[in-house]
N, C-alpha and C positions, 0 to 999 in steps of 0.2 A: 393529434396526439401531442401532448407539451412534452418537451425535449430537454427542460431544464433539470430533473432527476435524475437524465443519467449526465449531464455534463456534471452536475454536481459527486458522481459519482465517479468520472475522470477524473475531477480534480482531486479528491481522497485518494484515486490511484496512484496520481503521480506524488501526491504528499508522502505517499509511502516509500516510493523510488527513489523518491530525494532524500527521506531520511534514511534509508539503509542505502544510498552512494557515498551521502555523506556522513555516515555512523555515526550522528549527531543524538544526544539524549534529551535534549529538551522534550516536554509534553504537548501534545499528547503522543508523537511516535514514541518518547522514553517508555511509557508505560506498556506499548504495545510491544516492544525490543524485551523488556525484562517479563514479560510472560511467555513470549517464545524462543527468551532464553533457555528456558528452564528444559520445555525440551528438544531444543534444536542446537544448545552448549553454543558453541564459536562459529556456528554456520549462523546464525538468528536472524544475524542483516541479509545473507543471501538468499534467505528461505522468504523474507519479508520484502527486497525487492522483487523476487519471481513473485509472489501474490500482489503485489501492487501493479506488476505488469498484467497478472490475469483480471486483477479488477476493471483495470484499462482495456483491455480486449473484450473481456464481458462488454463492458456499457455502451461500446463501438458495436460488439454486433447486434445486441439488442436494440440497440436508436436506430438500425435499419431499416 
């Protein structure tokens, strides 16, 4: 089984971690911040580091 889909799919988790640690708006996390701005208001970065951790947890257990 090739392993490289899900590393590549750690690494979009933690792209996302690092964009909502550091509530940076460059693109592409800018775009993904202002769509769950809309409904998550002032939590967006916190909602969008917790799903960049579950993305990283998925792909870890899956590569199992």
């Amino acid at each position: 089984m090739n392993s490289w889909p899900f590393f590549i799919g750690i690494a979009i988790g933690l792209y996302i971690i690092w964009g909502a640690t550091a509530k940076t708006e460059t693109n592409p996390y800018g775009w993904l911040h202002k769509k769950s701005k809309i409904l998550w208001k002032s939590k967006a970065h916190t909602f969008l580091s917790f799903s960049g951790g579950m993305i990283v947890g998925a792909m870890i257990f899956l590569n199992l």
